[in-house]
C-alpha positions as CSV (number, residue, x, y, z in Angstrom):
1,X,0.0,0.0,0.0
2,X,1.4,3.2,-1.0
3,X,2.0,6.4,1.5
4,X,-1.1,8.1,-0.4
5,X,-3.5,4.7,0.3
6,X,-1.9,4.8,4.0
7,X,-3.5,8.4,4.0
8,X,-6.9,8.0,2.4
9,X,-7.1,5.1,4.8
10,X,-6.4,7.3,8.2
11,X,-8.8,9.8,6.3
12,X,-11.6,7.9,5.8
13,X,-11.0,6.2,9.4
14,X,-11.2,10.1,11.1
15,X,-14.2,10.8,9.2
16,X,-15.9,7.8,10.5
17,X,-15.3,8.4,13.6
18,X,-16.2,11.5,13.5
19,X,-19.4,11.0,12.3
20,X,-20.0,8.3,14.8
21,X,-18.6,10.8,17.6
22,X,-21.3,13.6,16.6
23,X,-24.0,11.1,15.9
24,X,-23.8,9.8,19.9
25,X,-23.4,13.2,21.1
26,X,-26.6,14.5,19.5
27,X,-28.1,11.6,20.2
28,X,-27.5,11.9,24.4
29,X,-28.2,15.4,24.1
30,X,-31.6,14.9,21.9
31,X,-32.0,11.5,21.9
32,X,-32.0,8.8,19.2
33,X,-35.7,9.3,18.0
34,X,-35.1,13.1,17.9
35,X,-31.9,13.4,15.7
36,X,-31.7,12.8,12.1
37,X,-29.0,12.1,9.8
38,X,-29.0,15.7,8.1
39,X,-28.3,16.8,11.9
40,X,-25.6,14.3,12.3
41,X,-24.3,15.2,9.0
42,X,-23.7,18.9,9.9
43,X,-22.6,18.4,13.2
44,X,-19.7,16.3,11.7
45,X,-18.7,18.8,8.6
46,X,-19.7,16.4,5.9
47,X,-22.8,15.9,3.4
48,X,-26.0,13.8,4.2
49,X,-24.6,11.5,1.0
50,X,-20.8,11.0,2.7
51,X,-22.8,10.0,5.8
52,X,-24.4,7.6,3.8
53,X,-21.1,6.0,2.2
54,X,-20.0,5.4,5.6
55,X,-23.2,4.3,7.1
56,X,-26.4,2.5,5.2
57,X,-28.9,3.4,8.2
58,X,-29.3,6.1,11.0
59,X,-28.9,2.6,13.0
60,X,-25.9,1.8,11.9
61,X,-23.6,4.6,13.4
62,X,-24.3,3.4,16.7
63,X,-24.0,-0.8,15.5
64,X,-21.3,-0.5,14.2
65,X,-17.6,-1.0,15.4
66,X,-14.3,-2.5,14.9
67,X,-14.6,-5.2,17.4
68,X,-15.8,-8.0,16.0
69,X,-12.6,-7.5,13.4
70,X,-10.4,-7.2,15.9
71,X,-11.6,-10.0,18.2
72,X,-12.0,-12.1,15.0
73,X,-8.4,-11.7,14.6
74,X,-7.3,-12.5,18.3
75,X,-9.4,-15.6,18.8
76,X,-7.9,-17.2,15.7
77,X,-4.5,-16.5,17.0
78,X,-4.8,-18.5,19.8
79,X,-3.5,-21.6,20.5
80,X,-5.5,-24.4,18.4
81,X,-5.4,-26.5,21.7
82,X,-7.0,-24.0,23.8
83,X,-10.6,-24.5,24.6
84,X,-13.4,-22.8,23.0
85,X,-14.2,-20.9,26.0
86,X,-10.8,-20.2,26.9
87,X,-9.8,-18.6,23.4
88,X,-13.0,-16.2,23.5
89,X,-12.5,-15.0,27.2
90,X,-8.6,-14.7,26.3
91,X,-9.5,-12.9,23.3
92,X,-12.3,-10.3,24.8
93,X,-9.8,-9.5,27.6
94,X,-6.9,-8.6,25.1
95,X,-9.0,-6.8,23.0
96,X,-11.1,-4.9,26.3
97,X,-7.3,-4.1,27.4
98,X,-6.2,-2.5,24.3
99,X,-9.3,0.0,24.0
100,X,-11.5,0.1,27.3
101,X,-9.4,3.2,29.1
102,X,-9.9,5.5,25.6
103,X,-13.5,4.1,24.5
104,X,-15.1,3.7,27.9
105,X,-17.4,6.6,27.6
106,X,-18.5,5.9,23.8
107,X,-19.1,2.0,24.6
108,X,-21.7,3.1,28.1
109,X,-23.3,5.4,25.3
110,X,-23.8,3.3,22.7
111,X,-24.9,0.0,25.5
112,X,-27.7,2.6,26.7
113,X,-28.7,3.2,23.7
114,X,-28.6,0.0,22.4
115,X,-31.1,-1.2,25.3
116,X,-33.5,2.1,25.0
117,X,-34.1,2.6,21.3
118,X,-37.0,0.6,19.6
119,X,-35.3,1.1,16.5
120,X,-32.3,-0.2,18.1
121,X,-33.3,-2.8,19.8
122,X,-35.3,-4.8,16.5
123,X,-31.4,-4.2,15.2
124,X,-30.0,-6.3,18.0
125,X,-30.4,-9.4,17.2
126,X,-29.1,-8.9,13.8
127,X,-25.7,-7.7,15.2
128,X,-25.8,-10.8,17.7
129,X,-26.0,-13.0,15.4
130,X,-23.2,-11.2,13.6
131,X,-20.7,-11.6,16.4
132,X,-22.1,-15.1,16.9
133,X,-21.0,-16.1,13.5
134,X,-17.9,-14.2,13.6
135,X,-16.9,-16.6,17.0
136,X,-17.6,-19.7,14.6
137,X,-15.6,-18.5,11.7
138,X,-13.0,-17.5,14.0
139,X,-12.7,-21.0,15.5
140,X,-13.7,-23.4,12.6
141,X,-9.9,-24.4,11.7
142,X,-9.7,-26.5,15.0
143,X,-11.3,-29.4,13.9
144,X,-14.2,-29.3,16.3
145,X,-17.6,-30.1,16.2
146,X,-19.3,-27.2,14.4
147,X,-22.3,-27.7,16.3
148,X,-20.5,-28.1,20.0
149,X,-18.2,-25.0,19.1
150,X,-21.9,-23.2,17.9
151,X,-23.7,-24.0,21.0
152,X,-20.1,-22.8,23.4
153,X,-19.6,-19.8,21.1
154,X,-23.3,-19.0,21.7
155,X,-23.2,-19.5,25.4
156,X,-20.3,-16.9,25.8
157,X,-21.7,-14.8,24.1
158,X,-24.7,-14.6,26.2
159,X,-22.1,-14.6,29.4
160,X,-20.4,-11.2,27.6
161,X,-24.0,-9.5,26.8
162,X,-25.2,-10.5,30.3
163,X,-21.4,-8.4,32.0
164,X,-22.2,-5.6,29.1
165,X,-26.1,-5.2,30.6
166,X,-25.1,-5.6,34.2
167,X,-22.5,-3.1,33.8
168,X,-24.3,-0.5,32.0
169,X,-26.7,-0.7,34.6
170,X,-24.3,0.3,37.3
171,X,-21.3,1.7,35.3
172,X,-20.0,3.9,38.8
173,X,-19.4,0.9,40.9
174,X,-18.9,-1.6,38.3
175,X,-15.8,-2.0,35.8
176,X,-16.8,-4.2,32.9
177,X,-13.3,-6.2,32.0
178,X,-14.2,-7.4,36.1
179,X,-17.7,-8.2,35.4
180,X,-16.7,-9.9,32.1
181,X,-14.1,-12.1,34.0
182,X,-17.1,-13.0,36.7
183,X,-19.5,-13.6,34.0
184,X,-17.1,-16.2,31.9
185,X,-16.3,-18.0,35.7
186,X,-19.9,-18.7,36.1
187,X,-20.0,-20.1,32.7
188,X,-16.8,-22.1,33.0
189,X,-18.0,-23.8,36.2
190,X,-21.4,-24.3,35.2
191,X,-19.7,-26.0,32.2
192,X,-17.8,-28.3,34.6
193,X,-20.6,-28.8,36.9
194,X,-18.5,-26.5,39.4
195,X,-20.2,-25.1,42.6
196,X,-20.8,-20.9,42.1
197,X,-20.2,-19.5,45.1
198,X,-22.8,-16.9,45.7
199,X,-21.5,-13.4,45.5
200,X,-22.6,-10.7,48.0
201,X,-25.4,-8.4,47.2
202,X,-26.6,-5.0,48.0
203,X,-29.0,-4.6,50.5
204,X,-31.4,-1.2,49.9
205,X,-32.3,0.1,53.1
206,X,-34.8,2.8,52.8
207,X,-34.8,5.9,55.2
């Protein structure tokens, strides 16, 4: 790739972020049903159509991301030996390490909006599904049952979406790389028919 590719690259990489940086701004400060793509558009110094090369919906600047690529590319650089379970937890945490400190703001954004917005929400499955499939793909040159690495692949992710919820629930007292480690512990020793011991919980005590 040439020094002037390398550029339209960074280029079109700043634009879409900054598009996607406007776009959940507006969206906190109007919210989601309120803002349209012509505001996000001017708010990020491009034209309603250059919005639309970047993203095909209004629902798509906040579905979007470059995680799934870049936990696509860690799980399948772990070690073909390593469990199913082990690979995805190994690989969430790497890729959680390398982006939670700067993104940790945008990702609570886009989680509550994610779990607020009809439009959203009929989305959601879709993009499951997505990351579902990219955990297959990611782990299909081991050799293992398709179906058993489908039904573990599925179970973590419900383990990651169940920290992700909890966490955006109570994102001041909670970190999410901690709950994601407690989430994937309960799933290993369910797995193994391992007692869970139960964790303390808050007791509300009115007046």
């Amino acid at each position: 790739m040439t020094e002037y590719q390398n550029w339209r690259e960074r280029k079109k990489a700043q634009t879409r972020h900054s598009i996607q940086e406007h776009a959940l701004r507006l969206f906190v400060q109007q919210g989601y049903d309120a803002t349209t793509v012509k505001q996000i558009a001017a708010a990020a110094g491009v034209s309603h159509m250059t919005f639309f090369r970047y993203f095909p919906t209004k629902e798509d600047v906040v579905l979007s991301d470059d995680y799934d690529p870049l936990l696509e590319q860690l799980i399948t650089a772990r070690p073909a030996d390593e469990s199913v379970v082990d690979s995805i937890q190994a690989a969430i945490s790497e890729a959680f390490g390398l982006v939670y400190a700067a993104d940790r703001a945008t990702i609570l954004e886009r989680v509550r909006l994610l779990m607020s917005a009809p439009d959203l929400q009929a989305r959601l499955w879709e993009n499951q599904l997505s990351t579902q499939r990219m955990f297959e793909r990611a782990l299909g040159g081991r050799g293992a049952d398709p179906f058993e690495v489908r039904v573990l692949a599925g179970a973590c992710l419900a383990a990651l979406t169940a920290a992700i919820v909890a966490w955006s629930e109570s994102p001041d007292t909670t970190e999410l790389p901690a709950l994601i480690d407690d989430s994937f512990t309960i799933l290993r020793r369910r797995l193994t028919n391992e007692p869970v011991a139960a964790r303390p919980r808050e007791v509300r005590r009115d007046g």
